[in-house]
Structure formats: C-alpha cells, structure tokens
C-alpha positions as CSV (number, residue, x, y, z in Angstrom):
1,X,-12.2,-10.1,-1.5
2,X,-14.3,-9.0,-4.1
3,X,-12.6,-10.2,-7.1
4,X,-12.7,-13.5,-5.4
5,X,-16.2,-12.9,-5.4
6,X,-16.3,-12.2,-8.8
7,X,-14.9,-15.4,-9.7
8,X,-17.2,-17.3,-7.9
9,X,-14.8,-18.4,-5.0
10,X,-16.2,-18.5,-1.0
11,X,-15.0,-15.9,1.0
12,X,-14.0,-16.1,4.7
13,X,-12.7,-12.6,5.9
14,X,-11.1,-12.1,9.4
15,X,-11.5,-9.0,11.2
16,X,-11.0,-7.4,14.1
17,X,-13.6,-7.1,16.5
18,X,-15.1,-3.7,15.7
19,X,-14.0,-3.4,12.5
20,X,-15.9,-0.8,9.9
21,X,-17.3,-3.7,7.7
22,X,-19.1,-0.9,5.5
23,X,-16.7,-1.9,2.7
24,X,-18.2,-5.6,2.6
25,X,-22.2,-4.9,3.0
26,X,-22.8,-5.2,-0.3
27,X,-21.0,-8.6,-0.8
28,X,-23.6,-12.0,-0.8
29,X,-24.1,-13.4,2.8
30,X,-24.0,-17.0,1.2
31,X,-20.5,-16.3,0.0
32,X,-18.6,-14.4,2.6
33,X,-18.1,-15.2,6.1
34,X,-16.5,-13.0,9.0
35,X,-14.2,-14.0,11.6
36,X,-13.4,-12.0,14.6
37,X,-10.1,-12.1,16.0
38,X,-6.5,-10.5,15.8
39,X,-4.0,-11.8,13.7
40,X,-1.1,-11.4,16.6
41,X,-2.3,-14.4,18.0
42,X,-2.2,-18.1,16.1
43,X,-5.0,-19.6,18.4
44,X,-7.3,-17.2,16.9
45,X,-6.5,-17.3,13.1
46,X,-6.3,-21.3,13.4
47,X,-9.8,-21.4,14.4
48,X,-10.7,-18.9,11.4
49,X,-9.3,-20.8,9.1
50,X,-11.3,-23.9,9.6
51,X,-12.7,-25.0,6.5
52,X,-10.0,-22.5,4.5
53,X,-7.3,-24.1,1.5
54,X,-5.8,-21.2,1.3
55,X,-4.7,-17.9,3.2
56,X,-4.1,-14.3,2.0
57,X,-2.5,-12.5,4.7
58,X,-2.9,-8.7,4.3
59,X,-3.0,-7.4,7.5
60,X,-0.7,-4.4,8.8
61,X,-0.3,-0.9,9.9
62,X,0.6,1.4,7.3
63,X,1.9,4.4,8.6
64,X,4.9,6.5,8.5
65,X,4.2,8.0,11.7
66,X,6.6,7.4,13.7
67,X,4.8,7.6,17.0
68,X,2.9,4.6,16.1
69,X,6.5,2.8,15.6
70,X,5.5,-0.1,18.1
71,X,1.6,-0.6,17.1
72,X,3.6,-0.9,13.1
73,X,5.9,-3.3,13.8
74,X,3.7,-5.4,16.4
75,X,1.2,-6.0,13.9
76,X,3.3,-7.3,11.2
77,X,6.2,-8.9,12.7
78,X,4.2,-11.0,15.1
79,X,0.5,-10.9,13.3
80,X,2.6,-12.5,10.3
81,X,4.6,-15.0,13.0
82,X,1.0,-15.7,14.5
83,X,-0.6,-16.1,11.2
84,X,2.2,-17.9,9.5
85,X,2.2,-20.8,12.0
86,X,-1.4,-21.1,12.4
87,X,-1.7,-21.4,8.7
88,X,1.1,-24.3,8.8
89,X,-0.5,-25.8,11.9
90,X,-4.4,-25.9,9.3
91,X,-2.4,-27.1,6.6
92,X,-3.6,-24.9,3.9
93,X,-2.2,-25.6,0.5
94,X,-1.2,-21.8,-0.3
95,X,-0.2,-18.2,1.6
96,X,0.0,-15.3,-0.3
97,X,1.5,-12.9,1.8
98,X,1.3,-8.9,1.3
99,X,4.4,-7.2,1.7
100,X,5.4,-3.7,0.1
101,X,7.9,-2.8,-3.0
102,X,9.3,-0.7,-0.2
103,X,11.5,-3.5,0.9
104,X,13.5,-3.8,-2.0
105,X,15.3,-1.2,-0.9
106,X,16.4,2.5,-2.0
107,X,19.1,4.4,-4.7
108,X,20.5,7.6,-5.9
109,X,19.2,6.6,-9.2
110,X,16.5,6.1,-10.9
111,X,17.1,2.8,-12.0
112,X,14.2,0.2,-11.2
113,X,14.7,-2.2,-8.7
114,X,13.3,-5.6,-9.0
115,X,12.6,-8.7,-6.3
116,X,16.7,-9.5,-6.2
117,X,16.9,-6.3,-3.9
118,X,16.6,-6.1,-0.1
119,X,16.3,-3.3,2.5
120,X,19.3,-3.0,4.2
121,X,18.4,-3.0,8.2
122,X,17.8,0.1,9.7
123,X,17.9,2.4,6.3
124,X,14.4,3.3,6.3
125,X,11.5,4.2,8.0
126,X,9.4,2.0,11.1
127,X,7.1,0.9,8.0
128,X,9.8,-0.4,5.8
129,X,11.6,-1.8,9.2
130,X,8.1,-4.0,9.7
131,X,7.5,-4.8,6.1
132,X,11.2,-6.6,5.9
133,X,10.9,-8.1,9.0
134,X,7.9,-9.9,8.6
135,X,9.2,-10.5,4.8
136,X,12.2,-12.2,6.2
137,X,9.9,-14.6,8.2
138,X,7.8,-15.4,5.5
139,X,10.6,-16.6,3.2
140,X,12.0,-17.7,6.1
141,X,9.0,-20.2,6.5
142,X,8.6,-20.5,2.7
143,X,12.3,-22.1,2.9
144,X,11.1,-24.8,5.7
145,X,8.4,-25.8,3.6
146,X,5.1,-23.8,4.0
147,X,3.8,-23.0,0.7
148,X,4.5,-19.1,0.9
149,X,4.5,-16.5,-2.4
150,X,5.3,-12.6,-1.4
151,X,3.7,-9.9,-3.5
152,X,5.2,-6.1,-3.1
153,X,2.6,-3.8,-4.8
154,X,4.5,-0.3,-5.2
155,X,2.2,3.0,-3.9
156,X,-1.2,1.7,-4.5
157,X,-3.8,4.0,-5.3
158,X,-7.4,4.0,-6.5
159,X,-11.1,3.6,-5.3
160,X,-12.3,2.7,-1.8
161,X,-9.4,4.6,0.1
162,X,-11.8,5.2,3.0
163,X,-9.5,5.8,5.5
164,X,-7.3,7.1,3.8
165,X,-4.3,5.2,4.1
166,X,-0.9,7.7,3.3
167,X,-0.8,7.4,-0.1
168,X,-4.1,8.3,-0.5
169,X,-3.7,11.2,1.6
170,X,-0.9,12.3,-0.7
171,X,-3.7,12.6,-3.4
172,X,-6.7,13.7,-1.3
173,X,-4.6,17.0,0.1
174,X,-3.7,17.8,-3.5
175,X,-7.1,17.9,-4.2
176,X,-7.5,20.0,-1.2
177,X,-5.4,22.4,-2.1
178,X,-5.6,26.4,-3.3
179,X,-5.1,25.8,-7.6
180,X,-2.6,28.9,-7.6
181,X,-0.4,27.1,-4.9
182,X,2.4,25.4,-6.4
183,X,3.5,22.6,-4.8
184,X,6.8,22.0,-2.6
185,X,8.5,18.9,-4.4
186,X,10.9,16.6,-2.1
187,X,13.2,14.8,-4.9
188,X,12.8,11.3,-5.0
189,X,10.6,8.6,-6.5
190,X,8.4,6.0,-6.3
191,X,6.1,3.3,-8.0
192,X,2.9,3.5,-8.6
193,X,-0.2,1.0,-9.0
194,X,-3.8,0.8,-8.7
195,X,-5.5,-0.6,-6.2
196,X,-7.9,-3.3,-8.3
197,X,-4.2,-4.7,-10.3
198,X,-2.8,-5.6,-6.8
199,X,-6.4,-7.4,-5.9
200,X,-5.2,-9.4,-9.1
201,X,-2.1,-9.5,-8.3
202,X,-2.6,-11.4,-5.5
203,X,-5.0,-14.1,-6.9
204,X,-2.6,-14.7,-9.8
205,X,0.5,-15.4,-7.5
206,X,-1.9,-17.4,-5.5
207,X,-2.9,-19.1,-9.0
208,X,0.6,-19.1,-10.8
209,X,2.9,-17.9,-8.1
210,X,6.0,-20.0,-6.9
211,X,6.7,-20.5,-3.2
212,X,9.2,-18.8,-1.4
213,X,9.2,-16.1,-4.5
214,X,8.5,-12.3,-4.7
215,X,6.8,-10.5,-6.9
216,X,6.7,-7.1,-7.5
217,X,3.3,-5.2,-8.7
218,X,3.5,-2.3,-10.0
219,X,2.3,-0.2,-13.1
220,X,4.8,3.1,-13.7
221,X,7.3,4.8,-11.7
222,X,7.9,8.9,-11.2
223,X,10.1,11.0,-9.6
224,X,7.7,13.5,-7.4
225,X,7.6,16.2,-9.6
226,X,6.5,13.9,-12.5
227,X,3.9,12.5,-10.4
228,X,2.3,16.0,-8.9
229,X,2.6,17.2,-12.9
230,X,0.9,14.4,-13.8
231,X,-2.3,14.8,-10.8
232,X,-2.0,18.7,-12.3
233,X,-2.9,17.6,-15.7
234,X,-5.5,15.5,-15.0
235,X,-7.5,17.7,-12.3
236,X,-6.1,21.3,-13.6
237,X,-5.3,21.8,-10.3
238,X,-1.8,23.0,-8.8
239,X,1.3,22.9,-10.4
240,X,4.6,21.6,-8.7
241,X,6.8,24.4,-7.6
242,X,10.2,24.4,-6.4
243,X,12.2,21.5,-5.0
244,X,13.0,21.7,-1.6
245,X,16.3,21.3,-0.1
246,X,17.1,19.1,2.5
247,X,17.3,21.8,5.3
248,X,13.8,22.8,3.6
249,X,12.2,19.1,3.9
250,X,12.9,18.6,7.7
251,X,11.5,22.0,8.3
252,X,8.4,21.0,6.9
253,X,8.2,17.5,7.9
254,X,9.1,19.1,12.0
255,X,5.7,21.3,11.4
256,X,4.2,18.1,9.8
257,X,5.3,16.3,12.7
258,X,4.5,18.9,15.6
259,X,0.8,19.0,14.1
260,X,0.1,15.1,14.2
261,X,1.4,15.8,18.1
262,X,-0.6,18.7,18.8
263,X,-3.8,17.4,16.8
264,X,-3.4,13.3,15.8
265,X,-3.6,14.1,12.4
266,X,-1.8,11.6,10.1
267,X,1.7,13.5,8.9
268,X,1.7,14.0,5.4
269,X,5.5,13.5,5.4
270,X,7.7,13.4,8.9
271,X,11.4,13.9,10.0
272,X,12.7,10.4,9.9
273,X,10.8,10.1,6.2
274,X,12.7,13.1,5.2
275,X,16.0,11.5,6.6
276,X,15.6,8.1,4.9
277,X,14.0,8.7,1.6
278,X,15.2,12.5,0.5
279,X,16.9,12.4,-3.1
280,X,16.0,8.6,-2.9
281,X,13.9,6.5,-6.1
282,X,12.2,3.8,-4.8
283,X,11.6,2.5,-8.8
284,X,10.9,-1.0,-9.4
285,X,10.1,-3.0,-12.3
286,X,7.1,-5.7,-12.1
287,X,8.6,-7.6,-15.1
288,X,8.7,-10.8,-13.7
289,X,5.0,-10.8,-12.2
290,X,4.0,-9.8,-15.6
291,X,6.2,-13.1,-17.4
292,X,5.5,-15.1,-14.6
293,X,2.1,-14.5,-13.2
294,X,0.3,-12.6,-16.7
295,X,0.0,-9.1,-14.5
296,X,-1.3,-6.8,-16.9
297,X,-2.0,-3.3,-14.8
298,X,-3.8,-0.2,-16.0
299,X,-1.9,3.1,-16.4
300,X,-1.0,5.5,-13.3
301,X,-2.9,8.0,-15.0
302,X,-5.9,5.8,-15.0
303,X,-5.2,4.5,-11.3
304,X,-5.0,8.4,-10.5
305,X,-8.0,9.2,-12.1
306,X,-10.1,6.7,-10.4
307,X,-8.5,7.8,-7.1
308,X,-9.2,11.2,-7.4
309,X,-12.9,10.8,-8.6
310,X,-13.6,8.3,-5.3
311,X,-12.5,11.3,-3.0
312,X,-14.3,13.5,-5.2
313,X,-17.8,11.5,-5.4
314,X,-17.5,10.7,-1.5
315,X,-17.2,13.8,-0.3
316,X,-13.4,14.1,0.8
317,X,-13.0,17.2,-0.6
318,X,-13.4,20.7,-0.3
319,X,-16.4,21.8,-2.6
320,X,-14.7,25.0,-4.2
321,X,-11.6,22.6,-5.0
322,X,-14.1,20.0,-6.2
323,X,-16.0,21.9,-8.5
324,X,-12.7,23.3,-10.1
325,X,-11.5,19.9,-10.3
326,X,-14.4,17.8,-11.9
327,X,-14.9,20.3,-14.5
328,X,-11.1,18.9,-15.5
329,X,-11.5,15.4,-14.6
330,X,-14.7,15.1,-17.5
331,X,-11.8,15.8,-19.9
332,X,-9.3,13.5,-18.3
C-alpha cells in the first residue's frame, strides 16, 4: 500500500473489522480509505470495491501450524473464490493475486524451480495445500477471462514484521538466542526476498504482468545452513551446528508442536513440516519476473539486515542478545 502511495495512486484497503491498522496511521487520510469486511464473502468485497479499477488480493493465513489447518485453507480457498467473483461481478480491469513460491513444488536437488512447476496434491503442508488451491482457481478464472496475474514471492523477509509471521520468527528467535549455541540445521532450502521487492513486485505485474501468468519473486536461494551462516555473519551471533537427522527433526518439531498445544505459541517448525519438507530445496529462480516485469530485488543479505534491525529497533529482542548483536550489525 505504501508504494502505491508513493507513486501517487489512491488507496482503498479492506480489512477486517478489528484489524490492528497501526501499520497504516501514518498514511494520508485523502489518499487511503478502509473497508471493513471479510474477504470469504463476495457481497462484502463487491461493495468495497466500488469506485476500485483494479484489485490486489493478498489476504491469507500464513501458518504452518497445523492446528489452524481449517482457519488456513478457509481463508484462501474461499476468501479467493469470494474475492475472485466479486472482482469479476465490479468489473475491474486487473487482479493481482498473492500466492507463494511454495507452490511450485519441492526436490532432492538444489536446482531452482521456476513458474512451469506445480505442487503435487497432498505433498506438502496445510499452507502449501491452501496456496495451490486458491492458485488453481485463480488461473482457473484467469482462463475464463478475468484479468488475473499470480505473483509467488519466495520467504519474504524485512521491515514491519509486526506480528511476526513464520519467517520472521525464524529470524527473530535467532536473534533471541545464547551466541555460544550453535544451531540445529534441518537440510533443505529455500528462497529468499525482501519484503519492499515483493511490494514491487506486485505493482509491476499489475503494470507489465500478463493474465493468467505466474511470476516468481525472489532474490537468492540457500540451503539452511547457508542461510543461518549467513544471519551469523551479519549479527556475530550463533553459528549453525550440526544437521539433524530425520529421527532428530520430528523429535524437535513433537516438542515444537506439544509447546504451541500447551502454550499457543506459533511452532517454530512442526511434525508434518518435518515430514514434507526434510532434505527438500524449495529453490526458484525469478528470471522471468525480472525479463518480463524489470524486477530488480536487493540482496538476502540486505533483506536480512533490514529484518533483523526492525526486531532490533522495536524491541523484539532480548536486550543482552541485542546489544551483542548491534555492535555487529554497525559493521554489516
């Protein structure tokens, strides 16, 4: 929203009633509006939309917590079939649509994967179940004629994390963390991208995009170990220890699991997460946003950095781990 402030576009956001708006205060009241509603039902989102030409629909659950399996794929299977045909029934001119570079699917290698790759049904978790379902409709729609584009931002990362979603969470417990603990590495891999390139993102696919297309945006990729070496050098914090083995993962992701039970706290990594994505790269290349659409994104170390110093200037961590850390992160 605020890059479409930025470029001097009016803004109408729609929210759910309650929401924590704190994020928006600061934006001009001339320029943005707020719409109260939720996005599972197309009544609702038509009358938002009044006065809109065009729709970005970001709305969904992200969690791999598995107990909140039916609250993650109720809000994006039918908040995008809501959305979808109350955007068609308004008649904007343009949808970008959010989904996640986790449905291109999974290897054993570390080859990248790029927007000709699916998620085969049932291989991952409920998150990556939701995202390629409501993917599926979208193209679906795009194919009977609504002017759809999909964008698939890999791990996104960065400032304003308030919540934090989980792969913030993988950052802010770093920084949490004892420096002499090394940490426990589950093989695997992913992409990585920072959060203000995926706010572009989207406006150039809305801009230069093609409908019924994907396109994924991303900046690097890393196997885990790369990536905690790489939080290491820039906060002088832990290093990464030993891989676990699978037996190893489960056992921590059961504990992980039996403390969101006992407490609610998010899981930093549960069972069925361990089950689908252990040994697994989910690498993708974003070569055909950058050709297509002119993404240009900023460096992982870069998207780190700013990450990191967001939890660190608002307070998220602990302040013997902070002070260790910013002393590093004025060198980074």
């Amino acid at each position: 929203m605020r890059r479409l402030v930025e470029k001097g576009q009016r803004v109408k956001a729609f929210v759910r009633p309650g929401a924590d708006l704190g994020q928006l205060r600061d934006l001009p009241n001339d320029v943005v509006r707020i719409a109260e509603g939720d996005c599972r039902y197309p009544d609702r989102v038509y009358a938002a939309l009044r006065g809109c030409d065009t729709m970005y629909h970001v709305a969904a659950t992200y969690s791999f917590n598995e107990r909140d399996r039916t609250r993650i794929l109720r809000d994006s299977v039918t908040g995008t079939e809501a959305t979808l045909e109350a955007a068609r029934r308004a008649g904007v001119s343009k949808i970008v649509l959010t989904s996640s570079a986790i449905t291109l699917g999974k290897s054993s290698s570390p080859e990248p994967l790029d927007e000709r790759s699916f998620l085969s049904a049932g291989a991952g978790t409920s998150y990556a179940e939701a995202k390629r379902k409501a993917e599926e409709i979208a193209l679906l729609c795009a194919e009977q004629g609504l002017p759809v584009v999909v964008v698939n931002p890999a791990g996104v990362y960065g400032p304003g994390d308030f919540r934090p979603t989980p792969s913030g969470r993988q950052v802010l417990s770093y920084l949490n963390l004892s420096p002499s603990f090394k940490v426990p590495i589950i093989p695997g891999g992913f992409g990585v991208v920072d959060v203000d390139d995926v706010a572009e993102g989207h406006i150039l696919a809305m801009e230069k995009g093609k409908v019924g297309e994907r396109y994924v945006l991303a900046s690097e990729n890393f196997d885990t170990r790369a990536f905690y070496q790489l939080l290491s050098d820039i906060t002088g914090l832990s290093e990464p220890g030993q891989d676990l083995s699978r037996g190893q993962a489960s056992l921590f992701a059961s504990f992980e699991d039996l403390k969101n039970w006992w407490s609610g706290a998010p899981p930093l990594v549960t069972r069925k997460l361990v089950e689908s994505y252990y040994g697994q790269y989910v690498f993708v290349s974003s070569d055909k946003a950058k050709r297509e659409l002119g993404f240009s994104p900023r460096s992982a170390r870069e998207a780190l950095l700013r990450s990191c110093h967001y939890f660190l200037d608002h307070g998220f961590v602990d302040q013997k781990a902070a002070r260790r850390a910013r002393l590093e992160l004025r060198h980074a």
